[in-house]
Residue frames as a rotation matrix with the C-alpha (Angstrom) as fourth column:
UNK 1
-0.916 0.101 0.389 19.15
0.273 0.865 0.420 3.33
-0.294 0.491 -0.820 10.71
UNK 2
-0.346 0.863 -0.369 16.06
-0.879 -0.435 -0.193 3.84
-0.327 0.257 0.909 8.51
UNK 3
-0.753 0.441 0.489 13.32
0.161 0.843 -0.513 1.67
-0.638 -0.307 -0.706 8.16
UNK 4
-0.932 0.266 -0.247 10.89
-0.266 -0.040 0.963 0.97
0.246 0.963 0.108 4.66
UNK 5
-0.586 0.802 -0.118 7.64
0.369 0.134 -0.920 1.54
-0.721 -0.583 -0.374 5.64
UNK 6
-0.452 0.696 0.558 3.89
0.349 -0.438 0.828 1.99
0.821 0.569 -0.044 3.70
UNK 7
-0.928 0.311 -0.204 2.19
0.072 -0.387 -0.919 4.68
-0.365 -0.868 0.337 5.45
UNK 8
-0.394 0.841 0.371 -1.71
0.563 -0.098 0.820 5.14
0.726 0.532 -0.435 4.78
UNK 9
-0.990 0.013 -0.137 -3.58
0.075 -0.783 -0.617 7.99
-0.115 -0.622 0.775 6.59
UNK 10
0.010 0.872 0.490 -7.75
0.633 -0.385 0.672 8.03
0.774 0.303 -0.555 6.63
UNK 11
-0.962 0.086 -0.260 -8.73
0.125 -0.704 -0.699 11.66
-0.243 -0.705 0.667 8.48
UNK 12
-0.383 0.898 0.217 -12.23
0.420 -0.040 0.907 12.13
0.823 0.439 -0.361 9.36
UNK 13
0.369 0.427 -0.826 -14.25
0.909 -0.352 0.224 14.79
-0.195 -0.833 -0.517 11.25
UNK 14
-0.551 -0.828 -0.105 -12.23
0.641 -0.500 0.582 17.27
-0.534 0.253 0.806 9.70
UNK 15
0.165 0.841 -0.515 -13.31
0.115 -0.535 -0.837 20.65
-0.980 0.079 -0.185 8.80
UNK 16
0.319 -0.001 0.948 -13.93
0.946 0.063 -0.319 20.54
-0.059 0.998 0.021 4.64
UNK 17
0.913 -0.090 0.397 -12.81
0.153 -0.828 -0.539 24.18
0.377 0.554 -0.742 4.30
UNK 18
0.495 -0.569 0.657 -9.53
-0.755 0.092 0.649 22.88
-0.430 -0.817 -0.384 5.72
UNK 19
0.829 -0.137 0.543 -8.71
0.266 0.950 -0.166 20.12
-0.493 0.281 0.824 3.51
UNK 20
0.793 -0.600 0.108 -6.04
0.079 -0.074 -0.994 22.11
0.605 0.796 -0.011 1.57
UNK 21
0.044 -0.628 0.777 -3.79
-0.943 -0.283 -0.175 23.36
0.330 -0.725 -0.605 4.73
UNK 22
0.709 0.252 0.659 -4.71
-0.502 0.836 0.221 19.28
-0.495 -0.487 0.719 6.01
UNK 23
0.818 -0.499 0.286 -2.97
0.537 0.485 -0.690 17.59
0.206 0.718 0.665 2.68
UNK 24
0.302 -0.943 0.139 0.13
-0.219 -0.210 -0.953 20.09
0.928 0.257 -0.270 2.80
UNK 25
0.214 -0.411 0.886 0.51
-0.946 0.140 0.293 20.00
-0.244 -0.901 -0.359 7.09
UNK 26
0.912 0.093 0.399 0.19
-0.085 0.996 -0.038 15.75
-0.401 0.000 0.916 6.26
UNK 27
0.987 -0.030 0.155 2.61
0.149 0.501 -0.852 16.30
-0.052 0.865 0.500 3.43
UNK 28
0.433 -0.608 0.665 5.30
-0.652 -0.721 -0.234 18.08
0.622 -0.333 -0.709 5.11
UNK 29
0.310 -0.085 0.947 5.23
-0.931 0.173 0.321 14.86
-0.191 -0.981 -0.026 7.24
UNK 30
-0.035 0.121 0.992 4.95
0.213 0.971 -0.111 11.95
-0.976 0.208 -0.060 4.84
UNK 31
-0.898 -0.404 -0.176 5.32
-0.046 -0.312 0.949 12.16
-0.438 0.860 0.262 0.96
UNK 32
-0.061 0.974 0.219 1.36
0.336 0.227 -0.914 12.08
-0.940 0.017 -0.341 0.55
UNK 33
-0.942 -0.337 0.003 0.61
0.056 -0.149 0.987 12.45
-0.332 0.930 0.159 -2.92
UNK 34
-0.785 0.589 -0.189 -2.08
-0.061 0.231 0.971 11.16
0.616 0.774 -0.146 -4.25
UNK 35
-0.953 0.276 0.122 -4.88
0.061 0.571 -0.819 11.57
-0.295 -0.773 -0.561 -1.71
UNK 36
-0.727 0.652 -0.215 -8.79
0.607 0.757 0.241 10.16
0.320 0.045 -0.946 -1.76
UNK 37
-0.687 0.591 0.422 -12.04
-0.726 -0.541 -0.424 12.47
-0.023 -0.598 0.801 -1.05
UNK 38
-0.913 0.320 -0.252 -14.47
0.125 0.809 0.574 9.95
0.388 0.493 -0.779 0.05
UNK 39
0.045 0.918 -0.393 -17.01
0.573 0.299 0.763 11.51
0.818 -0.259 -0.513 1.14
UNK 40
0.921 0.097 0.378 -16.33
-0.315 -0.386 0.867 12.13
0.230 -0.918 -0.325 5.07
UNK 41
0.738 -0.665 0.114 -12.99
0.373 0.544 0.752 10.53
-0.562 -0.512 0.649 4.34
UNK 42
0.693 -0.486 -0.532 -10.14
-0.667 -0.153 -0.729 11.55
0.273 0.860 -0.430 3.32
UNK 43
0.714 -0.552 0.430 -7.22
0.050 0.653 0.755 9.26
-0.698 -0.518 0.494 2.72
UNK 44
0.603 -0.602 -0.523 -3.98
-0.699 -0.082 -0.711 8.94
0.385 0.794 -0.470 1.05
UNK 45
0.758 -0.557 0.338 -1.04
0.349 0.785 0.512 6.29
-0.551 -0.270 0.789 1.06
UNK 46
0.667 -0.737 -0.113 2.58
-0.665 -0.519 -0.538 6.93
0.338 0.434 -0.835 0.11
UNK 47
0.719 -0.621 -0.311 5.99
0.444 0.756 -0.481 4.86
0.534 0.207 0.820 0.31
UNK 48
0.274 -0.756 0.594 8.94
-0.472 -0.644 -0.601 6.22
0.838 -0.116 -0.534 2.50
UNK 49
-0.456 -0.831 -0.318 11.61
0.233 0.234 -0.944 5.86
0.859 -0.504 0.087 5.62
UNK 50
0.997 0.070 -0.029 11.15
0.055 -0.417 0.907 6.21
0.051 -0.906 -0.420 9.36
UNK 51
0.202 -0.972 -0.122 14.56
0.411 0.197 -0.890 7.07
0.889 0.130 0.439 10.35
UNK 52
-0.264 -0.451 0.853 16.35
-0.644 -0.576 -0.504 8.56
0.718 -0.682 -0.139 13.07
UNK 53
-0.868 -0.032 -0.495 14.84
0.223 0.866 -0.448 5.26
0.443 -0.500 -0.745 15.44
UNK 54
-0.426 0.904 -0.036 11.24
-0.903 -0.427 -0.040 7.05
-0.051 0.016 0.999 15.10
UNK 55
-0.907 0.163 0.388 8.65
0.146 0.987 -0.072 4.14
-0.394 -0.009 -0.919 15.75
UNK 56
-0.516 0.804 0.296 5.45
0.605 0.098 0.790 3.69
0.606 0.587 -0.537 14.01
UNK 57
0.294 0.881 -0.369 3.57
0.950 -0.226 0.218 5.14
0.109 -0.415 -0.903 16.96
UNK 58
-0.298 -0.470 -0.831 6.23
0.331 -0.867 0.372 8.49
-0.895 -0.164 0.414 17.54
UNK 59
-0.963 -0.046 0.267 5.37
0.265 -0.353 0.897 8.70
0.053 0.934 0.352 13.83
UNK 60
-0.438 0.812 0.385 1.60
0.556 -0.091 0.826 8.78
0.706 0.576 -0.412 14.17
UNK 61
0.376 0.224 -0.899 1.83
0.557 -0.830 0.026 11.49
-0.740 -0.511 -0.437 17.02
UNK 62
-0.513 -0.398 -0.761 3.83
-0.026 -0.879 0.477 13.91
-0.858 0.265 0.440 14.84
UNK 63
-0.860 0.412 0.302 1.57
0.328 -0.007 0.945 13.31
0.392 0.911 -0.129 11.98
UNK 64
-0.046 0.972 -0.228 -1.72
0.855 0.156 0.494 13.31
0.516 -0.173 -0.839 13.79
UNK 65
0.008 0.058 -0.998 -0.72
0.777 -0.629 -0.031 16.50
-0.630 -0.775 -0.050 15.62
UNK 66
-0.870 -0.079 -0.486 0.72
-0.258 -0.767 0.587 18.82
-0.420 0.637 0.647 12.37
UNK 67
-0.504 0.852 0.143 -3.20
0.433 0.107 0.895 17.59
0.747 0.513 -0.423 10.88
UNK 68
0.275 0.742 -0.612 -4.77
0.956 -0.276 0.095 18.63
-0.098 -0.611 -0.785 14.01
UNK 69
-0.266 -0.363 -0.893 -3.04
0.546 -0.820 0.171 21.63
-0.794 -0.442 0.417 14.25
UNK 70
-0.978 0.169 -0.125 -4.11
-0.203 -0.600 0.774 22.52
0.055 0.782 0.620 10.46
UNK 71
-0.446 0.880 -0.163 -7.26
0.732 0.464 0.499 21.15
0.515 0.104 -0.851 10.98
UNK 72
-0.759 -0.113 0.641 -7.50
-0.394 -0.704 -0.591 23.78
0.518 -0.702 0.490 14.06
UNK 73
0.090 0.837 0.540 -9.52
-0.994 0.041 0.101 21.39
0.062 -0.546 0.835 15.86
UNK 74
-0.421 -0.281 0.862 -9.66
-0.643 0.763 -0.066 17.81
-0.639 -0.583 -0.502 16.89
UNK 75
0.630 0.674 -0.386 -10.88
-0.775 0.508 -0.377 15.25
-0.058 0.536 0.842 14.08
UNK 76
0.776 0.076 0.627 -10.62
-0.259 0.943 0.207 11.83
-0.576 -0.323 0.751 13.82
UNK 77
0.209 -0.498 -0.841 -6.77
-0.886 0.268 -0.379 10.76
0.415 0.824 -0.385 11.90
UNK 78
0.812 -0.218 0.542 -5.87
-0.073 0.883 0.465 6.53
-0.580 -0.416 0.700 11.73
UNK 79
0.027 -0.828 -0.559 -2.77
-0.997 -0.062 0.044 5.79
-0.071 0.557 -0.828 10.48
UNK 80
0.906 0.361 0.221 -1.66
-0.384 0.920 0.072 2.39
-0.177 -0.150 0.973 9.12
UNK 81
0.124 -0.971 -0.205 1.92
-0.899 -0.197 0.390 1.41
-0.419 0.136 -0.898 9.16
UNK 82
0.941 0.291 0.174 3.27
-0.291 0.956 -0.024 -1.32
-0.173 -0.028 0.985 7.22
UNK 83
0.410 -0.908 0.089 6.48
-0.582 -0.185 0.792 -2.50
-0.702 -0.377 -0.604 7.36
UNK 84
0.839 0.113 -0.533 7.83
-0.544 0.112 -0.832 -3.30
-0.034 0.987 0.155 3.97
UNK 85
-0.334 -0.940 -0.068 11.45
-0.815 0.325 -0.479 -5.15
0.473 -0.105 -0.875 4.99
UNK 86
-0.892 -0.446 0.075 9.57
-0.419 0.751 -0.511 -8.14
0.171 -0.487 -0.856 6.50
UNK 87
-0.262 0.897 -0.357 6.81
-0.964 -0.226 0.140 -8.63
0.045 0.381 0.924 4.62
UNK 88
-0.212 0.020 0.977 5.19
-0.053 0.998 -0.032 -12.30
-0.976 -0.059 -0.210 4.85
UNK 89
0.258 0.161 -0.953 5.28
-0.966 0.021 -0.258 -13.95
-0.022 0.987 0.161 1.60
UNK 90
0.404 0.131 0.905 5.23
-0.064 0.991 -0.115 -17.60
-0.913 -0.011 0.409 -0.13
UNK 91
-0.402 -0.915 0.020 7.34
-0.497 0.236 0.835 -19.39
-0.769 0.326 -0.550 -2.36
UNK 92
0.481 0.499 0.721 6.25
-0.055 0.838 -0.543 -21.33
-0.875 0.221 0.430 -4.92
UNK 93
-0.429 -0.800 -0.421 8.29
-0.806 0.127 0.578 -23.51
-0.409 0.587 -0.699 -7.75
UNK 94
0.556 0.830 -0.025 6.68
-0.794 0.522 -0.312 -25.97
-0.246 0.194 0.950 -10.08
UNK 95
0.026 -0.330 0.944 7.99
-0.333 0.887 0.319 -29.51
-0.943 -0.322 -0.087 -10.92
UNK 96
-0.981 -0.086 -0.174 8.37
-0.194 0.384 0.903 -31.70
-0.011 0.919 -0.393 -13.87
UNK 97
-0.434 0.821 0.371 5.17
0.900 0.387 0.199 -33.24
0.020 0.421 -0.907 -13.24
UNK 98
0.093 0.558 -0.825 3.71
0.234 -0.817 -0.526 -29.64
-0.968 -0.144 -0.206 -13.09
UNK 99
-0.437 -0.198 -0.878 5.37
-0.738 -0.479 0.475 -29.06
-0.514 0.855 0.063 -16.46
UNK 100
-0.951 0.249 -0.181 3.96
0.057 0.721 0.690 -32.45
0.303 0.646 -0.700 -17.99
UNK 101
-0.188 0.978 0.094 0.48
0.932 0.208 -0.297 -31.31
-0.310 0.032 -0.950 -16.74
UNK 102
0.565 0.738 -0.370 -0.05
0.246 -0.579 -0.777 -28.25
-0.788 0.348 -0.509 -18.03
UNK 103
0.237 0.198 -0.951 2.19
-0.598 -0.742 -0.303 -28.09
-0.766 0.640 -0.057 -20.58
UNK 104
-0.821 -0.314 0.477 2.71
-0.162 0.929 0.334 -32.15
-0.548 0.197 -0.813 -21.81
UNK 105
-0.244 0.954 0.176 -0.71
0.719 0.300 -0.627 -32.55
-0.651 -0.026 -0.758 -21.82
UNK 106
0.626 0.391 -0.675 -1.31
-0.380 -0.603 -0.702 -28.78
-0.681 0.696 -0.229 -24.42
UNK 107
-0.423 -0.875 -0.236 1.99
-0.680 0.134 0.721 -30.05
-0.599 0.465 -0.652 -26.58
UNK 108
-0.725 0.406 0.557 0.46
0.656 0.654 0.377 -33.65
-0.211 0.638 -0.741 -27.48
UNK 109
0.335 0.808 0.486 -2.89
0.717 0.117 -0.688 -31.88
-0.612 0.578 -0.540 -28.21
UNK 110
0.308 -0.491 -0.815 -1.21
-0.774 -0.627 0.085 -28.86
-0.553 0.605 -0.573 -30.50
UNK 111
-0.686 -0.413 -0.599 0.24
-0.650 -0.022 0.760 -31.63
-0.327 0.910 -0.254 -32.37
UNK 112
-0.560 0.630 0.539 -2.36
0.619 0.750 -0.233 -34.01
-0.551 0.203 -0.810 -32.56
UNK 113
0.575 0.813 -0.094 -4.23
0.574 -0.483 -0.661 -30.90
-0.583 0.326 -0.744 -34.22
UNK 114
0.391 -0.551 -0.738 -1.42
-0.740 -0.664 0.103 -29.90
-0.547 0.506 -0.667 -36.36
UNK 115
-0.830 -0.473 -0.295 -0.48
-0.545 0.577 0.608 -33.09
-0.117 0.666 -0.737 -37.78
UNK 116
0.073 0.972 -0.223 -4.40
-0.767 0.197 0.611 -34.73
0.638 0.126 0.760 -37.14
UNK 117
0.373 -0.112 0.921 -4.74
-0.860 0.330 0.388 -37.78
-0.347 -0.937 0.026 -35.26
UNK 118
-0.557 -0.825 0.095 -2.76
-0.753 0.550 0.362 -39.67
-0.351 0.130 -0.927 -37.36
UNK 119
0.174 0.535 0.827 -5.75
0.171 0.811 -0.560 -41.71
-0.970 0.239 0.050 -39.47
């Protein structure tokens, strides 16, 4: 069973003449793409699967380890995991009277200013 997850990755402490061998070891793990120098940070976020009944934390040893290992040294990697199949989220559905305020209430004035006010 696989499981729809946003990963995000910020790595800091990390030696800068390293940063290319960092992004491919990362990418090799996660579909990183697009990733972020900020400074002392780098980050990147990507879309994708845990699968094989890998949990969020088994993932962020085998990530954090193929960075350390390119990194050839200990530096500082968070991961965030979000789980995209059970996102919270909110409903919302308007009413008649929702439709007769906001759009009862623009109708009469449109015609009242297309036909005048009727003096």
């Amino acid at each position: 069973m696989s499981r729809a997850y946003e990963m995000s990755v910020t790595i800091a402490s990390y030696d800068p003449t390293r940063i290319e061998k960092i992004k491919a070891a990362a990418g090799e793990e996660w579909s990183f793409l697009d990733w972020y120098d900020c400074g002392e940070d780098l980050t990147a976020s990507a879309e994708g699967r845990l699968c094989g009944g890998e949990s969020e934390e088994e993932f962020t040893e085998r990530l954090t380890v193929a960075i350390w290992k390119a990194n050839c040294a200990h530096c500082e990697v968070t991961v965030n995991a979000t789980y995209l199949e059970s996102l919270p989220y909110e409903t919302h559905c308007l009413d008649e009277t929702a439709y007769e305020r906001l759009i009862g209430q623009q109708q009469t004035e449109e015609n009242q200013d297309a036909y005048g006010s009727g003096r």
